[in-house]
C-alpha positions as YAML, in Angstrom:
chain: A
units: angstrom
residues:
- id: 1
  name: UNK
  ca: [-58.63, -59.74, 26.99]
- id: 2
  name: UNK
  ca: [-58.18, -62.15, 24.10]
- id: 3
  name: UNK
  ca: [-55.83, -64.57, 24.21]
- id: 4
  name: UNK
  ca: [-52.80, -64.53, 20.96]
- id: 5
  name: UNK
  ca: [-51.19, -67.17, 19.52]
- id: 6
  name: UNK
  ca: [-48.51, -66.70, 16.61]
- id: 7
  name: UNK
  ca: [-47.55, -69.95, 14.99]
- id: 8
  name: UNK
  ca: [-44.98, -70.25, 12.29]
- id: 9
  name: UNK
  ca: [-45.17, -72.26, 9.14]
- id: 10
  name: UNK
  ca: [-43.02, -72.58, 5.89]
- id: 11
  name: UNK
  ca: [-44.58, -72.65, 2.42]
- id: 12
  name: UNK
  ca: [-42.61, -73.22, -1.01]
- id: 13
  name: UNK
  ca: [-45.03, -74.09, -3.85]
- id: 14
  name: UNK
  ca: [-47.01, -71.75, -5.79]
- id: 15
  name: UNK
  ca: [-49.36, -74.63, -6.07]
- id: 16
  name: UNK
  ca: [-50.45, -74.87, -2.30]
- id: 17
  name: UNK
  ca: [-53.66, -75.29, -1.88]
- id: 18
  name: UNK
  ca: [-53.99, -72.02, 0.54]
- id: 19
  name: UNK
  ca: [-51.77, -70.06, -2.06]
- id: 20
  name: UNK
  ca: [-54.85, -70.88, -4.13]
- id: 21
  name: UNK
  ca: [-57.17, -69.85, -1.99]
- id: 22
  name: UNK
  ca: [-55.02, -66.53, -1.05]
- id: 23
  name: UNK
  ca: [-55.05, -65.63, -4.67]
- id: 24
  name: UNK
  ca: [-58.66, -65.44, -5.10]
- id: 25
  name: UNK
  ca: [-59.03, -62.84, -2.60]
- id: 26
  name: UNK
  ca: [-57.79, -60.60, -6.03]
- id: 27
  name: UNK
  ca: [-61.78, -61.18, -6.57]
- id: 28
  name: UNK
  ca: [-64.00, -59.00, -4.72]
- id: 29
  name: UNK
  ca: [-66.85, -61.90, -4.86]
- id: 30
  name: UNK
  ca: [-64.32, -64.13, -2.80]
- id: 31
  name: UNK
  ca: [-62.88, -61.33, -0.42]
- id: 32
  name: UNK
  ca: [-66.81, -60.90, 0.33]
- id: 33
  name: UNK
  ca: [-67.58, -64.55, 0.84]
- id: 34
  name: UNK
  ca: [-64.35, -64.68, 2.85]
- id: 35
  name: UNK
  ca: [-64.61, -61.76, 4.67]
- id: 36
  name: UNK
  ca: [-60.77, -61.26, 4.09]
- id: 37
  name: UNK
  ca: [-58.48, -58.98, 2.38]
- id: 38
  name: UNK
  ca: [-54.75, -58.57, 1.26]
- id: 39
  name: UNK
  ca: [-52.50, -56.18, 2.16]
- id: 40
  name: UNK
  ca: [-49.28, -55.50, 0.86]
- id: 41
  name: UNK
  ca: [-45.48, -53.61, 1.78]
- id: 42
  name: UNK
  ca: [-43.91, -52.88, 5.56]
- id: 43
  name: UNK
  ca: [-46.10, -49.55, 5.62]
- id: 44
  name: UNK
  ca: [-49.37, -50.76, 5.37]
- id: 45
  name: UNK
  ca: [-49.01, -53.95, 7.49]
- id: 46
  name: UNK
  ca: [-47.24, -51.46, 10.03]
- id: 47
  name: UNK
  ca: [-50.30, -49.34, 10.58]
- id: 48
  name: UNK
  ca: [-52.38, -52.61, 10.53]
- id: 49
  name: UNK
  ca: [-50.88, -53.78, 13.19]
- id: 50
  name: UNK
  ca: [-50.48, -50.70, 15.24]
- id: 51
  name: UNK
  ca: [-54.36, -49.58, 14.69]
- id: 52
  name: UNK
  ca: [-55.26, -53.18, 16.08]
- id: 53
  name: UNK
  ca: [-56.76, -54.58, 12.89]
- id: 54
  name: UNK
  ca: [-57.78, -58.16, 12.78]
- id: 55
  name: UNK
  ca: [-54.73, -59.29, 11.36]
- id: 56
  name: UNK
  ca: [-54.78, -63.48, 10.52]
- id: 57
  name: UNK
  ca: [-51.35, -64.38, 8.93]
- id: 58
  name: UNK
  ca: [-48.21, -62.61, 7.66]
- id: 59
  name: UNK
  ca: [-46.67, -64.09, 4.56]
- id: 60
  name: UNK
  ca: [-42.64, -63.03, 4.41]
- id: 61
  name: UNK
  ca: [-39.71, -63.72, 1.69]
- id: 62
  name: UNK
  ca: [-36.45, -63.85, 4.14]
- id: 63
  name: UNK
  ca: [-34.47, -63.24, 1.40]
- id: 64
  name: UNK
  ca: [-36.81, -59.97, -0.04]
- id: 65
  name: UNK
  ca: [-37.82, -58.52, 3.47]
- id: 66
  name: UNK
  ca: [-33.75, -59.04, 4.34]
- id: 67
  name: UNK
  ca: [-33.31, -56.47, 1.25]
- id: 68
  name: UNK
  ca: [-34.94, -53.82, 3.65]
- id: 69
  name: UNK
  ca: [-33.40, -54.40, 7.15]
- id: 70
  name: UNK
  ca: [-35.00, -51.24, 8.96]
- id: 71
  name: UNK
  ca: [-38.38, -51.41, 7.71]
- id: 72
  name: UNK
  ca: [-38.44, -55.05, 8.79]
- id: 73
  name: UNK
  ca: [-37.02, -54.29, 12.39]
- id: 74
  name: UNK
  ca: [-39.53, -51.73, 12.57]
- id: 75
  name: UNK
  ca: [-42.31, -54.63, 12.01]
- id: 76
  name: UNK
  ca: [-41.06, -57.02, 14.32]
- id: 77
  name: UNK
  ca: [-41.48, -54.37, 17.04]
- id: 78
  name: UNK
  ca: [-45.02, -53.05, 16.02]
- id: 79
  name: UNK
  ca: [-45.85, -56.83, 16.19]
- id: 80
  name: UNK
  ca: [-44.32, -57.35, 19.27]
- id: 81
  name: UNK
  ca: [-46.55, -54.31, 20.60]
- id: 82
  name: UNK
  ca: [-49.65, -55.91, 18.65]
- id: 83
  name: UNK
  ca: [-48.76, -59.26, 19.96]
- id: 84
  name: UNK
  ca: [-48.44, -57.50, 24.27]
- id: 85
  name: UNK
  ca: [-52.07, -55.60, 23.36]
- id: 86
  name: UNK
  ca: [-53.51, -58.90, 22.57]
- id: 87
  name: UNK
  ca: [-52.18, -61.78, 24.52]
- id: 88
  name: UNK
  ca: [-53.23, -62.58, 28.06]
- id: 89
  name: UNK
  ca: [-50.65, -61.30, 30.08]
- id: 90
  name: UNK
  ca: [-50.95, -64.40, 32.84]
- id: 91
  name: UNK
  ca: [-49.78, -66.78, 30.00]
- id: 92
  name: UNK
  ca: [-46.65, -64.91, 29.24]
- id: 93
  name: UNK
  ca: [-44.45, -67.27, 31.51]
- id: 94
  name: UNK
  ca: [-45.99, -69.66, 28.65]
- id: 95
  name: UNK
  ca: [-44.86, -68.28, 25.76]
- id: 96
  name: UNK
  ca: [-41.26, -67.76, 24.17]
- id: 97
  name: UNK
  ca: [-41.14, -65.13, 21.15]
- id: 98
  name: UNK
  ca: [-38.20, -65.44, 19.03]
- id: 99
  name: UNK
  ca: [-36.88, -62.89, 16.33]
- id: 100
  name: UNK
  ca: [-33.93, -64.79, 15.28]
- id: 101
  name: UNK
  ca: [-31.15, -64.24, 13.68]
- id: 102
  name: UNK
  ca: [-32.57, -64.77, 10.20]
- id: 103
  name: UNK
  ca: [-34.56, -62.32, 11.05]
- id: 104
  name: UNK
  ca: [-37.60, -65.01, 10.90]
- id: 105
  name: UNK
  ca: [-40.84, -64.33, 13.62]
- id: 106
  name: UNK
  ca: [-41.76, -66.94, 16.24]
- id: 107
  name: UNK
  ca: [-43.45, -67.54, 18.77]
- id: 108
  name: UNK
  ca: [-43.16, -70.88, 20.53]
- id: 109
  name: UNK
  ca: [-45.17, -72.81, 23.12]
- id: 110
  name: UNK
  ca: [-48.30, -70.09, 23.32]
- id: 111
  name: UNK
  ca: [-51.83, -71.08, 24.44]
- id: 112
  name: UNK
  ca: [-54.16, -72.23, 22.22]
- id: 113
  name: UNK
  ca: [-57.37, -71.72, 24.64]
- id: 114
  name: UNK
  ca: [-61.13, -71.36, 23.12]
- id: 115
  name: UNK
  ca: [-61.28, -67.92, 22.04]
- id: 116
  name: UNK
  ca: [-57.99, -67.36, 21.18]
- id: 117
  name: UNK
  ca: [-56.63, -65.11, 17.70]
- id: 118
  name: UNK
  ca: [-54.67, -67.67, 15.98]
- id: 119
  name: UNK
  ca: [-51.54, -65.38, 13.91]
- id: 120
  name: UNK
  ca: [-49.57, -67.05, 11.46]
- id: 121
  name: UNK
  ca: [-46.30, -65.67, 10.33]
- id: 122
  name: UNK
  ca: [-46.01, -67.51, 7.62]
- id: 123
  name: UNK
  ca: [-42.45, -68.34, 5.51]
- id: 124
  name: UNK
  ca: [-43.14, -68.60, 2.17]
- id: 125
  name: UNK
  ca: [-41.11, -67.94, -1.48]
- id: 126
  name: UNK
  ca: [-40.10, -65.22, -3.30]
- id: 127
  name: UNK
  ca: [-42.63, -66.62, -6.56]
- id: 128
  name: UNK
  ca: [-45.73, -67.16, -3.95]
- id: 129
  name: UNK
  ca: [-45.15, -63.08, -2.71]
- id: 130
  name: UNK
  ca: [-44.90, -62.29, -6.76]
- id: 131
  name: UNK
  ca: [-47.90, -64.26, -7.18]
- id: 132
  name: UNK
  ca: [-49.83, -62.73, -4.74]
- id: 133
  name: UNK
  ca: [-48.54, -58.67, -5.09]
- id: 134
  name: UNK
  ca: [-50.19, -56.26, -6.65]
- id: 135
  name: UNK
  ca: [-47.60, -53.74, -7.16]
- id: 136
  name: UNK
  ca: [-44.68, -54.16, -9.67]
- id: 137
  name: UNK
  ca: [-41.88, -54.38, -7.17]
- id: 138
  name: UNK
  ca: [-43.04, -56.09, -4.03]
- id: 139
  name: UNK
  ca: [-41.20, -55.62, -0.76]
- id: 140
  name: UNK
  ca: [-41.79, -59.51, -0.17]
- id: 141
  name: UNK
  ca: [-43.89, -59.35, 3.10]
- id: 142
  name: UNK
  ca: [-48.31, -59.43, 2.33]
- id: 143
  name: UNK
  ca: [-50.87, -59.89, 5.31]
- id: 144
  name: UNK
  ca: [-54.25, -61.31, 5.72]
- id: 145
  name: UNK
  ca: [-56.58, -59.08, 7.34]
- id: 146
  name: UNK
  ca: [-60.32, -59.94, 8.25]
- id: 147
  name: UNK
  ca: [-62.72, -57.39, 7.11]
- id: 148
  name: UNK
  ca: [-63.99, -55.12, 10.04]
- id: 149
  name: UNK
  ca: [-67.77, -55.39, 11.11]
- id: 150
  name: UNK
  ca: [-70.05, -51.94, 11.65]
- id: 151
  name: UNK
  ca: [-72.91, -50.37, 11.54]
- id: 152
  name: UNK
  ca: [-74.75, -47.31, 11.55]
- id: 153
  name: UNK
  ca: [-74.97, -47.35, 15.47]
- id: 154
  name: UNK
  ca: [-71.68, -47.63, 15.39]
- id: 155
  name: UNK
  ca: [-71.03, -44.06, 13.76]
- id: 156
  name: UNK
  ca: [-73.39, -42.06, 15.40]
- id: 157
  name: UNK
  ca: [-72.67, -43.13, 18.80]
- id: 158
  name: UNK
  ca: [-69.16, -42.27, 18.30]
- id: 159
  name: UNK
  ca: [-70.11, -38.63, 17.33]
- id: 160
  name: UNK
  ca: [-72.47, -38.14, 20.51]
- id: 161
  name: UNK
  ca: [-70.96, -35.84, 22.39]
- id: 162
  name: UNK
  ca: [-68.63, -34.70, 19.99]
- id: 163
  name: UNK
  ca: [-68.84, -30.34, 19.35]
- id: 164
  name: UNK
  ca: [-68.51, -31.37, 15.67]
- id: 165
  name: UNK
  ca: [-69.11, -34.42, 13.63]
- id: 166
  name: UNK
  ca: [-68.88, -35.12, 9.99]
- id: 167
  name: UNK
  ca: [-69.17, -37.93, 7.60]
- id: 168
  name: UNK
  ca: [-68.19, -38.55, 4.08]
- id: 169
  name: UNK
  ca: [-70.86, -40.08, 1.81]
- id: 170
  name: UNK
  ca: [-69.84, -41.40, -1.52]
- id: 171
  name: UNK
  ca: [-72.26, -42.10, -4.49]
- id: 172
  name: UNK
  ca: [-71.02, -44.48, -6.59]
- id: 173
  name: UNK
  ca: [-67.58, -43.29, -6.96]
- id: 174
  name: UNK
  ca: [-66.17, -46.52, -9.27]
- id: 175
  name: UNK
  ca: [-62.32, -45.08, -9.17]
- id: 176
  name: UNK
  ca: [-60.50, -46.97, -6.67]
- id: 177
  name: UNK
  ca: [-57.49, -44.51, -6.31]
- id: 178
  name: UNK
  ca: [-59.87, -41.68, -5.82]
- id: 179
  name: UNK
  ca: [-61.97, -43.58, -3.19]
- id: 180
  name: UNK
  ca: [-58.68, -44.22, -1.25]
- id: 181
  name: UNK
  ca: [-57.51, -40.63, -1.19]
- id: 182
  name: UNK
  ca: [-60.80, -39.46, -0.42]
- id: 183
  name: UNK
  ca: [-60.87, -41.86, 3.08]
- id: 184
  name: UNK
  ca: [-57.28, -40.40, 3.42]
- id: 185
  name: UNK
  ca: [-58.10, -36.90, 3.45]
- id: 186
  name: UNK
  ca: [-61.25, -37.32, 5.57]
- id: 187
  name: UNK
  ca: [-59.09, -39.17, 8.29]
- id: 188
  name: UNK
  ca: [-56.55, -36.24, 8.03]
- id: 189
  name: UNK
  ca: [-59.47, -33.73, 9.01]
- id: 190
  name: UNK
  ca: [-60.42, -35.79, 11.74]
- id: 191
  name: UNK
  ca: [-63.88, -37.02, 9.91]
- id: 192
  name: UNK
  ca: [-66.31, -39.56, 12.19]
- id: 193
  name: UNK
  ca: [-66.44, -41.92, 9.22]
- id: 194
  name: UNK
  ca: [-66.46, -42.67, 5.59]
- id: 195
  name: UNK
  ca: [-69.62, -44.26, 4.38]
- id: 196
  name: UNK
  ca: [-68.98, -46.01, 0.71]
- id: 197
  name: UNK
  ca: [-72.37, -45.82, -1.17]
- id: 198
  name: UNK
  ca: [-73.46, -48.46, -3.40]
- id: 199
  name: UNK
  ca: [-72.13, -48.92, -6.55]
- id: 200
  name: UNK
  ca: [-68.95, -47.31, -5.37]
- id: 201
  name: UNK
  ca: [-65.42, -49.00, -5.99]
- id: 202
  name: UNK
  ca: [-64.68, -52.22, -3.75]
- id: 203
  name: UNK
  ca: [-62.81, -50.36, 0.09]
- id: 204
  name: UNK
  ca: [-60.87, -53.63, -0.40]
- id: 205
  name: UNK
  ca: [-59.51, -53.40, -3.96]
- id: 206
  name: UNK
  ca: [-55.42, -53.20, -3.64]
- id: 207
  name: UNK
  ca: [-55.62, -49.71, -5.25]
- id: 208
  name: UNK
  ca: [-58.16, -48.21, -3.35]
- id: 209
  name: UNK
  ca: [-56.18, -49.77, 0.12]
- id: 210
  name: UNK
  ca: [-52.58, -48.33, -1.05]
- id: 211
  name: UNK
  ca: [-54.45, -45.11, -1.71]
- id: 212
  name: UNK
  ca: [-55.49, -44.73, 1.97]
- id: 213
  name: UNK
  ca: [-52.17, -45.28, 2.62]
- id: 214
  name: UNK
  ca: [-53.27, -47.20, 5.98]
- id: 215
  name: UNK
  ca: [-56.04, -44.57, 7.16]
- id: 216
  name: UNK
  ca: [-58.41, -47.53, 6.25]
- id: 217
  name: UNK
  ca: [-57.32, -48.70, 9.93]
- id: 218
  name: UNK
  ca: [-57.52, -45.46, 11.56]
- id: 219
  name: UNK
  ca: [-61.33, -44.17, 10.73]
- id: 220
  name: UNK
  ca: [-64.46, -46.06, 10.43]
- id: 221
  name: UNK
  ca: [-65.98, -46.94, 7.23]
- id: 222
  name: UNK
  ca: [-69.42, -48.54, 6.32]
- id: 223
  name: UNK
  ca: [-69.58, -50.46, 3.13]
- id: 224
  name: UNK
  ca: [-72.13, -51.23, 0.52]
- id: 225
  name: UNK
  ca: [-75.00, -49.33, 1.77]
- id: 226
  name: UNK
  ca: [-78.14, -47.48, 0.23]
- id: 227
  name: UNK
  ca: [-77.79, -43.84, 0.29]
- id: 228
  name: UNK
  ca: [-81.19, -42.93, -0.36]
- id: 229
  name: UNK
  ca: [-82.31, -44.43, 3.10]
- id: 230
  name: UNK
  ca: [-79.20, -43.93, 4.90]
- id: 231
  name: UNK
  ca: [-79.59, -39.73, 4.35]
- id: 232
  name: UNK
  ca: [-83.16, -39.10, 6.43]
- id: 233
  name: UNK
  ca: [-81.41, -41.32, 9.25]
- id: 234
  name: UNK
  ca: [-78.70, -39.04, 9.20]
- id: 235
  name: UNK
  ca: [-81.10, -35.81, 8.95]
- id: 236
  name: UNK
  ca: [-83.15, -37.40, 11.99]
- id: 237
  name: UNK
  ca: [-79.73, -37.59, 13.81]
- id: 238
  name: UNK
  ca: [-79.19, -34.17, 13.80]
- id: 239
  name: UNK
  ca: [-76.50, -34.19, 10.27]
- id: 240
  name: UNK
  ca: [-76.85, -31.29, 7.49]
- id: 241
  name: UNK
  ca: [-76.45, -33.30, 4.41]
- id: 242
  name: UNK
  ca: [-74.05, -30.66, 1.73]
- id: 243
  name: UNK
  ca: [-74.21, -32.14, -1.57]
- id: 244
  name: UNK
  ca: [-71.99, -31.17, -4.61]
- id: 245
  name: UNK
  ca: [-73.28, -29.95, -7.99]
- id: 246
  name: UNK
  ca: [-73.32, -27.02, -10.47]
- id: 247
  name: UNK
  ca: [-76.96, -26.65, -10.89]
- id: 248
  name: UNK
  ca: [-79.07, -24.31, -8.28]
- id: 249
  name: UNK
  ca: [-76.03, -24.49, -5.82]
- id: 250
  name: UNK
  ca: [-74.49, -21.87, -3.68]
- id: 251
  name: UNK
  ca: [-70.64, -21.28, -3.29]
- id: 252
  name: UNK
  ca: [-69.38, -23.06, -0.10]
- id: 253
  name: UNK
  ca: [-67.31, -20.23, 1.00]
- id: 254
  name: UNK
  ca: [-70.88, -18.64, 1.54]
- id: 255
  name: UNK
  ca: [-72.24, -20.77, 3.77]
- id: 256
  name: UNK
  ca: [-72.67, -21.26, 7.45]
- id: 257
  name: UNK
  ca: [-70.48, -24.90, 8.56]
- id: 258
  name: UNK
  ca: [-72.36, -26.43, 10.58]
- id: 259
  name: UNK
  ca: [-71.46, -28.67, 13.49]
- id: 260
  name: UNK
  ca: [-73.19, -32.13, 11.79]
- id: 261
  name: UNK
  ca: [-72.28, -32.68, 8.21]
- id: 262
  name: UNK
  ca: [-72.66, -35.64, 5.58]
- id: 263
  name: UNK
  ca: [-70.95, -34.59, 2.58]
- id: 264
  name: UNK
  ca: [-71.88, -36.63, 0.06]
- id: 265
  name: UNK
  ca: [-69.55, -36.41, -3.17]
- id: 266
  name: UNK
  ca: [-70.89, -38.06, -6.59]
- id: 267
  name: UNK
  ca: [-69.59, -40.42, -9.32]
- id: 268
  name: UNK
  ca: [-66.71, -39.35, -11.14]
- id: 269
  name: UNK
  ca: [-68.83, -38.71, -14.90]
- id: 270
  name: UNK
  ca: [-72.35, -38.03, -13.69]
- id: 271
  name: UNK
  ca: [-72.14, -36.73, -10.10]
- id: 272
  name: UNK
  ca: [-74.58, -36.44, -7.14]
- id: 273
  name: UNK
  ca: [-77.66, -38.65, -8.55]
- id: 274
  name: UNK
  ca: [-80.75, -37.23, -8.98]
- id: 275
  name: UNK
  ca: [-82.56, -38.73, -5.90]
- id: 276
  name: UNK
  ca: [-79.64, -37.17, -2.92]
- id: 277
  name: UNK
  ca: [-79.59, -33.74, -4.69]
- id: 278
  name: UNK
  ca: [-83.59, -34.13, -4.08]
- id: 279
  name: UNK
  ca: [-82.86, -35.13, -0.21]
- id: 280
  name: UNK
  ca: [-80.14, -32.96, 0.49]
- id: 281
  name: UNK
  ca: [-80.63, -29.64, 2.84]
- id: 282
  name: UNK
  ca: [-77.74, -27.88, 0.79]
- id: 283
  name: UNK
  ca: [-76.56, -27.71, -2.67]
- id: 284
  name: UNK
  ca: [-72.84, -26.57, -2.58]
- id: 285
  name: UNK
  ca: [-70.04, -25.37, -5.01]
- id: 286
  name: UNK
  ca: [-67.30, -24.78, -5.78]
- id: 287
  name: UNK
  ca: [-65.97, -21.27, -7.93]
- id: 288
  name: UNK
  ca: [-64.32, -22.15, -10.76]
- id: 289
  name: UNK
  ca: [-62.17, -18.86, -12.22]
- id: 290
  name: UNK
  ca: [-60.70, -20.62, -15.35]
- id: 291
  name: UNK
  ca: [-61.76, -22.53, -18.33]
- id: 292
  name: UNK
  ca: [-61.97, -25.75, -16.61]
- id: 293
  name: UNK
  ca: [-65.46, -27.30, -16.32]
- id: 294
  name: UNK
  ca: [-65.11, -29.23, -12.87]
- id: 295
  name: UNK
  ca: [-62.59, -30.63, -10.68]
- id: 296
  name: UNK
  ca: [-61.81, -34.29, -9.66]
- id: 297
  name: UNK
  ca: [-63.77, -35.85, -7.13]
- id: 298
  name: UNK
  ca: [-60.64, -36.07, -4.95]
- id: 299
  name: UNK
  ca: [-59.52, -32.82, -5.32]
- id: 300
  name: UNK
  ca: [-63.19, -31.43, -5.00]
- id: 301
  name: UNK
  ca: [-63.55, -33.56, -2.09]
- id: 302
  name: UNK
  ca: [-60.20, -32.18, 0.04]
- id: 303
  name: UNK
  ca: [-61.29, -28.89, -0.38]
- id: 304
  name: UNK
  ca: [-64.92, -29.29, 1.10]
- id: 305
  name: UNK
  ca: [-63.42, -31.17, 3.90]
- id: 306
  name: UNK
  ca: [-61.12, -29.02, 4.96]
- id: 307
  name: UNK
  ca: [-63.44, -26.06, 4.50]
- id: 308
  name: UNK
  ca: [-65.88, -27.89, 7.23]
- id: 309
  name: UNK
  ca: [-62.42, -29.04, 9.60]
- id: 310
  name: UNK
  ca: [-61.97, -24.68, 9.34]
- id: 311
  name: UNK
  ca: [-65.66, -23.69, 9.46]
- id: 312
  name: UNK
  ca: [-65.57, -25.85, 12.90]
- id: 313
  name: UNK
  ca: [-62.38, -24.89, 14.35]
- id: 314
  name: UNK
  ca: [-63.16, -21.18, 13.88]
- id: 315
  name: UNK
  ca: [-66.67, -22.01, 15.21]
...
């Protein structure tokens, strides 16, 4: 087991040069080069930690995280957990953690062995968290999280074996928000994974993260990759590929579910493109009673899902 250490350091100026550096991570180029990310509030660093992500420092405000005494309490014990999970347990006689009065986190005197996570919990001040947030009225507590690594192996040996298996694909779907509720949803209905096509919106923009609403830590998801050659992998695995459009479609209430399926759900203005409608083995829609011409991609999305998590169940 990996071997923790939490170190505690104090910042004050907005001018430091790793304030610097955290504020370029607002760049997806830099988050990229990095391989980092920001996360921000007590609920998403909460599920971070208690999903095990790869979590490098925590940046507080004593003064703004003191403004919310239970959600605070309730992050000093999920680190504690995170911090039992990941240390070695013979160096425990070692190490001294301290949640003091001030409600500041420390851990004194822990082993700084090769191979060890180094976790900062860092003290810095209320204009560095302002500086940093994304939202309008931080909390005053942000993390730095390192970005995950996958790949394709990685998805479809976690559905072998499984009596049901299904992925999200998503062509170029440039909304952030709607990328983040789409992950949501598919972690609700118990999806394998999320894969995040190219040219759709950064996983690691704030909006799309605070739209998961910390399921981001809880499924897999596969960045950046080529649709077009990811789809007769998936076929060749055994996956039904259902992809949404109006054109030469069939309702999905009609069809058989079956027990492999890559939904693949298109860009927000133009849809599906033209090359994955060509590759898919079904064309699927959805009725539309009213004057509306189409749904959002969210919205179209939940109801697909949760038509396969039913198809399954009742399977």
């Amino acid at each position: 087991m990996r071997e923790m250490r939490l170190k505690s350091v104090e910042i004050s100026s907005p001018n430091n040069p790793r304030v610097k550096g955290w504020r370029k991570l607002e760049q997806k180029r830099e988050r990229d080069r990095e391989g980092l990310y920001l996360i921000e509030g007590f609920h998403l660093l909460e599920e971070a930690l208690l999903n095990d992500a790869e979590i490098e420092s925590i940046l507080y405000s004593e003064g703004m995280v003191a403004e919310h005494p239970t959600d605070w309490q309730k992050i000093k014990a999920a680190l504690e957990q995170y911090l039992d999970r990941h240390s070695d347990r013979h160096s425990d006689r070692d190490t001294d953690r301290d949640f003091g009065q001030s409600g500041s986190i420390k851990k004194h005197g822990a082993s700084d062995r090769e191979g060890g996570i180094s976790l900062e919990a860092i003290v810095v001040s209320e204009s560095i968290i302002k500086s940093l947030a994304d939202t309008a009225t931080p909390q005053g507590i942000i993390a730095l999280v390192r970005q995950p690594k996958r790949t394709l192996e990685d998805f479809l040996i976690a559905g072998e074996g499984r009596p049901s298996a299904h992925l999200l694909l998503l062509d170029s779907v440039q909304d952030p928000g709607n990328v983040g509720t789409m992950i949501r949803t598919a972690e609700a209905a118990g999806f394998q994974g999320v894969i995040l096509g190219e040219g759709s919106a950064d996983l690691y923009n704030p909006k799309s993260i605070r739209a998961t609403q910390g399921a981001l830590f809880q499924i897999p998801i596969l960045t950046g990759v080529s649709l077009p050659q990811l789809l007769p992998l998936l076929h060749k695995a055994g996956y039904h590929s259902w992809v949404t459009t109006l054109e030469e479609a069939q309702f999905y209430s009609d069809l058989r579910v079956p027990a492999r399926c890559a939904l693949v759900m298109g860009n927000e203005g133009q849809g599906v493109s033209p090359t994955l409608l060509a590759m898919a083995t079904q064309k699927v829609k959805i009725p539309m009673l009213g004057a509306t011409e189409s749904l959002n991609v969210g919205v179209a999305a939940g109801i697909l899902i949760y038509h396969l998590l039913a198809g399954n169940r009742g399977a």
